[in-house]
C-alpha positions as CSV (number, residue, x, y, z in Angstrom):
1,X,27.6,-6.1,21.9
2,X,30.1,-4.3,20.0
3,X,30.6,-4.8,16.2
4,X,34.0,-6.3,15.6
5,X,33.1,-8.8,18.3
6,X,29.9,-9.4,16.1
7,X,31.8,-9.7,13.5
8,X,33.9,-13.0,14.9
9,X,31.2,-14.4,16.4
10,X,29.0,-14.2,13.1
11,X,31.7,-15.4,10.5
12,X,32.7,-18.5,12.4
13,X,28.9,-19.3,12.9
14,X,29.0,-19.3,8.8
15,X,31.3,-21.2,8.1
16,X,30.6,-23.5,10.6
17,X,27.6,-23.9,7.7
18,X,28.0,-26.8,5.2
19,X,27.6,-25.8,1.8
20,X,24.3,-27.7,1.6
21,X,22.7,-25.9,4.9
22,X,24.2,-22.6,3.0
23,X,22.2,-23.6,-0.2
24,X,19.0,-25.1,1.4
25,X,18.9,-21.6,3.8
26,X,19.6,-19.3,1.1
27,X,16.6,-20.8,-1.5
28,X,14.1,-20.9,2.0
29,X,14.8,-16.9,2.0
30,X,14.6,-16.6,-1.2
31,X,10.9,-18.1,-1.2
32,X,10.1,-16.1,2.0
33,X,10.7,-12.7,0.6
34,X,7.7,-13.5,-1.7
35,X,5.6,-12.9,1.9
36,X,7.4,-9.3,1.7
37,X,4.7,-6.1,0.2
38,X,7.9,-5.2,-2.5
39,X,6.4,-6.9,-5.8
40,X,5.2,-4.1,-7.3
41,X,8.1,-1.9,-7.4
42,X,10.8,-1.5,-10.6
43,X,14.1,-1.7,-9.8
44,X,15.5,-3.8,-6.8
45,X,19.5,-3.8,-5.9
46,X,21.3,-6.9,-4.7
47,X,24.8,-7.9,-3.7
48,X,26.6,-10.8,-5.8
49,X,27.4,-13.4,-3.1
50,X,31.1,-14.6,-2.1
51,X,31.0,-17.9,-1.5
52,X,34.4,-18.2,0.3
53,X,32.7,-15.9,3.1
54,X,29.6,-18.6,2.7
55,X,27.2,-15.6,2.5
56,X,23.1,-15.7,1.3
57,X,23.9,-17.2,-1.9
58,X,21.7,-14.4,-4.0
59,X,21.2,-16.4,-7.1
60,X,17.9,-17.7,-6.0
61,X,16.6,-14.4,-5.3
62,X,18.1,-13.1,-8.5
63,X,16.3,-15.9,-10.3
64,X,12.9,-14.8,-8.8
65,X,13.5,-11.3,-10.3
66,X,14.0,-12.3,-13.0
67,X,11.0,-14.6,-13.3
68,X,9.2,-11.3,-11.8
69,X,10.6,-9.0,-15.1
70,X,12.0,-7.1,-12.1
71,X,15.3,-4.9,-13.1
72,X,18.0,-6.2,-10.7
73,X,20.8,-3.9,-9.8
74,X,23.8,-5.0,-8.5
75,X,27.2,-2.6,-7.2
76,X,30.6,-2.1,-7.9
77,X,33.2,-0.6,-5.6
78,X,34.2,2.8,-7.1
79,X,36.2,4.2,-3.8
80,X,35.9,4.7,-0.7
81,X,32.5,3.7,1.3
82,X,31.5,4.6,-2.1
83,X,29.4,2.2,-5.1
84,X,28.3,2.6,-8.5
85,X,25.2,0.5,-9.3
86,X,25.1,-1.2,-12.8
87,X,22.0,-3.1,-14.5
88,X,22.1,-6.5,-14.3
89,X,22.2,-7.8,-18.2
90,X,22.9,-10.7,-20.2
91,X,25.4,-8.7,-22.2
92,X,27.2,-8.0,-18.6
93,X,30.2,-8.6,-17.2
94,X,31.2,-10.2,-13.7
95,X,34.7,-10.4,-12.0
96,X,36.0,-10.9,-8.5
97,X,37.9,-7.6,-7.5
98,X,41.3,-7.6,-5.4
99,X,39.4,-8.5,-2.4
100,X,37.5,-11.7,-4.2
101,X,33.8,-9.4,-4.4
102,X,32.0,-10.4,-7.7
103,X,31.2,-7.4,-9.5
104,X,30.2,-5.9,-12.9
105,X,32.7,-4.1,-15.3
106,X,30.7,-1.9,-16.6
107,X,27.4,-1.5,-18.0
108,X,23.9,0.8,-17.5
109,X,25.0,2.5,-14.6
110,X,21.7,2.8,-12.5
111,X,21.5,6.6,-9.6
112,X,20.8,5.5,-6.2
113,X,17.3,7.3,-6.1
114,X,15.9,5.2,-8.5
115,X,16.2,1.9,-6.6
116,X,13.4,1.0,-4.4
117,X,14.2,-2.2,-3.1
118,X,17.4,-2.7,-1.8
119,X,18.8,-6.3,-0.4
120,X,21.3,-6.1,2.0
121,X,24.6,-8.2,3.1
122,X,25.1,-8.3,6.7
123,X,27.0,-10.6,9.2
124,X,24.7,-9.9,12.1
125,X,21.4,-7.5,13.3
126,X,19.4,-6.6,16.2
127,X,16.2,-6.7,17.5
128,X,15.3,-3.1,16.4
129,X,16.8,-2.9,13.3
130,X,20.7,-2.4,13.6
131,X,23.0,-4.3,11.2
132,X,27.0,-5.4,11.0
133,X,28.5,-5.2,7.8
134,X,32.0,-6.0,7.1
135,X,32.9,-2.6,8.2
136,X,34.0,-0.8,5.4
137,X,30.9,1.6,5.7
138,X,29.9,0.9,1.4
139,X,26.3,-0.2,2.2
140,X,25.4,2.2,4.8
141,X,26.9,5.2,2.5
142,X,24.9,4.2,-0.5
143,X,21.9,4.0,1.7
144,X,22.2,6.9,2.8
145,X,21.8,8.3,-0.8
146,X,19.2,6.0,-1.3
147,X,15.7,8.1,-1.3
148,X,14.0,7.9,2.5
149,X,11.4,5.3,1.0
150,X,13.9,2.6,-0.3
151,X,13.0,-0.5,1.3
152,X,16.0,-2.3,2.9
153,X,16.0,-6.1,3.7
154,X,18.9,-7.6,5.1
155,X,19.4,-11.4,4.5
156,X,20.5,-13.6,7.4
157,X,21.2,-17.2,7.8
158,X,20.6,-16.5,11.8
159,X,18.4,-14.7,14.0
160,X,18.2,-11.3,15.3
161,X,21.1,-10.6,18.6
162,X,18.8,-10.0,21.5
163,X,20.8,-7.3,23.1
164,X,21.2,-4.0,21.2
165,X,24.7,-3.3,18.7
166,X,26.0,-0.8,21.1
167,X,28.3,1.1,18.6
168,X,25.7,2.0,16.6
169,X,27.1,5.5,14.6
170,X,25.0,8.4,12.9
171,X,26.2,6.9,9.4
172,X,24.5,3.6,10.1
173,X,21.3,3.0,8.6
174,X,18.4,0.8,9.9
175,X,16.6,-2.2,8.1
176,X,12.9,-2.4,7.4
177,X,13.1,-5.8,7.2
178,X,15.5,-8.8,7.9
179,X,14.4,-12.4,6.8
180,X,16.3,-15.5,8.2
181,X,15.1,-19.2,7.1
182,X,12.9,-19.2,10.6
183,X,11.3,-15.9,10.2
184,X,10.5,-12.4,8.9
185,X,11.2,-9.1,11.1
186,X,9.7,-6.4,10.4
187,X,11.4,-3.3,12.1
Protein backbone atom coordinates (compact mmCIF):
# COMPACT_ATOMS: atom_id res chain seq x y z
CA UNK A 1 0.00 0.00 0.00
CA UNK A 2 1.11 3.47 -0.57
CA UNK A 3 1.60 5.95 2.30
CA UNK A 4 -0.95 8.68 1.99
CA UNK A 5 -3.47 5.96 1.62
CA UNK A 6 -1.93 4.57 4.98
CA UNK A 7 -2.16 7.54 6.23
CA UNK A 8 -6.38 7.81 5.88
CA UNK A 9 -6.80 4.53 6.73
CA UNK A 10 -4.67 4.82 10.05
CA UNK A 11 -6.04 8.23 11.31
CA UNK A 12 -9.73 7.32 11.03
CA UNK A 13 -8.86 3.92 12.78
CA UNK A 14 -7.65 6.37 15.78
CA UNK A 15 -9.99 8.29 16.20
CA UNK A 16 -12.47 5.78 15.81
CA UNK A 17 -10.61 5.09 19.46
CA UNK A 18 -12.38 6.34 22.65
CA UNK A 19 -10.38 8.21 24.84
CA UNK A 20 -10.51 5.31 27.40
CA UNK A 21 -9.35 2.52 24.77
CA UNK A 22 -6.58 5.44 23.87
CA UNK A 23 -5.53 5.55 27.59
CA UNK A 24 -5.92 1.78 28.53
CA UNK A 25 -3.69 0.95 25.16
CA UNK A 26 -1.22 3.49 25.67
CA UNK A 27 -0.37 2.40 29.69
CA UNK A 28 -0.47 -1.62 28.19
CA UNK A 29 2.63 -0.34 25.92
CA UNK A 30 3.92 1.44 28.23
CA UNK A 31 4.29 -1.75 30.58
CA UNK A 32 5.31 -3.91 27.58
CA UNK A 33 8.33 -1.97 26.62
CA UNK A 34 9.69 -3.12 30.07
CA UNK A 35 10.01 -6.78 28.00
CA UNK A 36 12.30 -4.62 25.61
CA UNK A 37 16.68 -5.19 26.30
CA UNK A 38 16.87 -0.98 26.48
CA UNK A 39 17.12 -0.55 30.44
CA UNK A 40 20.54 -0.03 30.71
CA UNK A 41 21.19 2.69 28.40
CA UNK A 42 21.38 6.76 29.41
CA UNK A 43 19.47 8.86 27.39
CA UNK A 44 16.12 7.77 25.64
CA UNK A 45 14.17 10.44 23.21
CA UNK A 46 10.42 10.58 23.03
CA UNK A 47 7.70 12.50 21.29
CA UNK A 48 5.10 14.65 23.43
CA UNK A 49 1.76 13.22 22.44
CA UNK A 50 -1.21 15.31 20.64
CA UNK A 51 -4.09 14.27 21.84
CA UNK A 52 -6.36 15.85 19.19
CA UNK A 53 -4.56 13.30 16.69
CA UNK A 54 -5.43 10.58 19.65
CA UNK A 55 -1.76 9.33 19.44
CA UNK A 56 0.23 6.85 22.17
CA UNK A 57 -0.30 9.09 24.93
CA UNK A 58 3.62 9.05 26.05
CA UNK A 59 3.11 10.12 29.63
CA UNK A 60 3.10 6.68 30.85
CA UNK A 61 6.28 5.79 29.29
CA UNK A 62 7.72 9.17 30.37
CA UNK A 63 6.64 8.30 33.90
CA UNK A 64 8.56 4.93 33.73
CA UNK A 65 11.77 6.88 32.86
CA UNK A 66 11.50 8.72 35.17
CA UNK A 67 10.92 6.09 37.84
CA UNK A 68 14.09 4.46 35.86
CA UNK A 69 16.39 7.88 36.56
CA UNK A 70 16.53 7.51 32.77
CA UNK A 71 17.26 11.16 30.96
CA UNK A 72 14.25 11.67 28.64
CA UNK A 73 14.73 13.71 25.55
CA UNK A 74 12.10 15.10 23.83
CA UNK A 75 12.22 17.43 20.17
CA UNK A 76 11.45 20.62 18.95
CA UNK A 77 10.87 21.62 15.34
CA UNK A 78 13.79 23.90 14.30
CA UNK A 79 13.12 23.85 10.26
CA UNK A 80 12.69 21.83 7.86
CA UNK A 81 12.63 17.81 8.29
CA UNK A 82 14.86 19.17 10.88
CA UNK A 83 14.75 18.81 15.19
CA UNK A 84 16.56 20.11 18.08
CA UNK A 85 16.37 17.70 21.00
CA UNK A 86 16.11 19.35 24.50
CA UNK A 87 16.33 17.57 28.16
CA UNK A 88 13.39 16.89 29.61
CA UNK A 89 13.40 19.04 33.15
CA UNK A 90 11.31 20.23 35.78
CA UNK A 91 12.53 23.71 35.20
CA UNK A 92 11.26 23.15 31.32
CA UNK A 93 8.95 24.63 29.27
CA UNK A 94 6.06 23.02 27.01
CA UNK A 95 3.93 24.77 24.34
CA UNK A 96 1.88 23.60 21.40
CA UNK A 97 3.49 25.15 18.20
CA UNK A 98 1.38 26.56 15.15
CA UNK A 99 0.55 23.18 14.15
CA UNK A 100 -0.83 22.12 17.95
CA UNK A 101 2.75 19.76 18.56
CA UNK A 102 3.73 20.07 22.31
CA UNK A 103 7.17 21.09 22.43
CA UNK A 104 9.98 22.57 24.74
CA UNK A 105 11.12 26.30 24.53
CA UNK A 106 14.20 25.89 25.28
CA UNK A 107 16.45 24.22 27.57
CA UNK A 108 19.73 21.57 27.60
CA UNK A 109 19.85 21.01 24.12
CA UNK A 110 20.85 17.20 23.83
CA UNK A 111 23.22 16.15 19.90
CA UNK A 112 21.59 13.29 18.18
CA UNK A 113 24.52 10.86 18.81
CA UNK A 114 24.20 10.78 22.26
CA UNK A 115 20.61 9.26 22.35
CA UNK A 116 20.36 5.58 22.36
CA UNK A 117 16.88 4.87 22.66
CA UNK A 118 14.69 6.50 20.50
CA UNK A 119 10.62 6.19 20.69
CA UNK A 120 9.02 6.74 17.65
CA UNK A 121 5.45 8.35 16.43
CA UNK A 122 4.03 6.61 13.54
CA UNK A 123 0.49 6.17 12.05
CA UNK A 124 1.15 2.81 10.48
CA UNK A 125 4.21 -0.02 9.87
CA UNK A 126 4.97 -3.16 8.11
CA UNK A 127 5.82 -6.51 8.69
CA UNK A 128 9.64 -5.90 8.10
CA UNK A 129 10.06 -2.82 9.63
CA UNK A 130 8.75 0.12 7.48
CA UNK A 131 6.89 2.97 9.18
CA UNK A 132 4.30 6.11 8.04
CA UNK A 133 4.78 9.21 9.69
CA UNK A 134 2.84 12.23 9.05
CA UNK A 135 4.98 12.87 6.20
CA UNK A 136 6.88 15.69 6.84
CA UNK A 137 10.22 13.52 6.76
CA UNK A 138 11.34 15.10 10.82
CA UNK A 139 11.72 11.64 12.37
CA UNK A 140 13.37 9.90 9.61
CA UNK A 141 15.93 12.91 9.17
CA UNK A 142 16.93 12.95 12.81
CA UNK A 143 17.31 9.27 12.56
CA UNK A 144 19.31 9.40 10.20
CA UNK A 145 21.88 11.44 12.34
CA UNK A 146 21.11 9.30 14.96
CA UNK A 147 24.41 6.93 15.55
CA UNK A 148 23.84 3.27 13.50
CA UNK A 149 23.23 1.63 17.04
CA UNK A 150 20.25 3.89 18.28
CA UNK A 151 17.53 1.70 19.01
CA UNK A 152 14.23 2.73 17.43
CA UNK A 153 10.67 1.62 18.72
CA UNK A 154 7.77 2.74 17.18
CA UNK A 155 4.54 2.82 19.28
CA UNK A 156 1.31 1.59 17.73
CA UNK A 157 -2.22 1.16 18.90
CA UNK A 158 -2.57 -1.47 15.89
CA UNK A 159 -0.76 -4.14 14.25
CA UNK A 160 1.75 -4.46 11.68
CA UNK A 161 0.09 -3.99 7.56
CA UNK A 162 0.69 -7.42 6.10
CA UNK A 163 1.61 -6.25 2.69
CA UNK A 164 4.80 -4.25 2.29
CA UNK A 165 4.67 0.07 2.30
CA UNK A 166 5.46 0.17 -1.33
CA UNK A 167 6.89 3.83 -1.48
CA UNK A 168 9.39 3.10 0.81
CA UNK A 169 12.34 5.97 -0.09
CA UNK A 170 16.28 5.95 0.67
CA UNK A 171 15.59 8.60 3.46
CA UNK A 172 13.27 6.29 5.32
CA UNK A 173 14.65 4.58 8.17
CA UNK A 174 13.64 1.07 9.56
CA UNK A 175 12.37 0.22 13.27
CA UNK A 176 14.08 -2.37 15.46
CA UNK A 177 11.17 -2.68 17.21
CA UNK A 178 7.31 -1.77 17.12
CA UNK A 179 5.10 -2.68 20.30
CA UNK A 180 1.23 -2.58 19.94
CA UNK A 181 -1.08 -3.51 23.12
CA UNK A 182 -1.20 -7.35 21.53
CA UNK A 183 2.45 -7.76 20.82
CA UNK A 184 6.13 -6.92 20.45
CA UNK A 185 7.91 -7.09 16.85
CA UNK A 186 11.07 -7.37 16.62
CA UNK A 187 12.52 -6.46 13.12
Amino acid sequence: MLKRELRKKYKNLRMGLSPAQASDFSLILANELLQIPIWDFFYYHTFLSMEDKVEVDTLPLITLLQGKDKNIVVPKVAGPNSMENYLLTDSITIKKSPYGVPEPIDGIEIPENKIDVVFVPLLAFDTTGNRVGYGKGYYDGFLNKCRKETVKIGLSFFGPETEPISDINTNDVKLDYCVTPEKIYKF
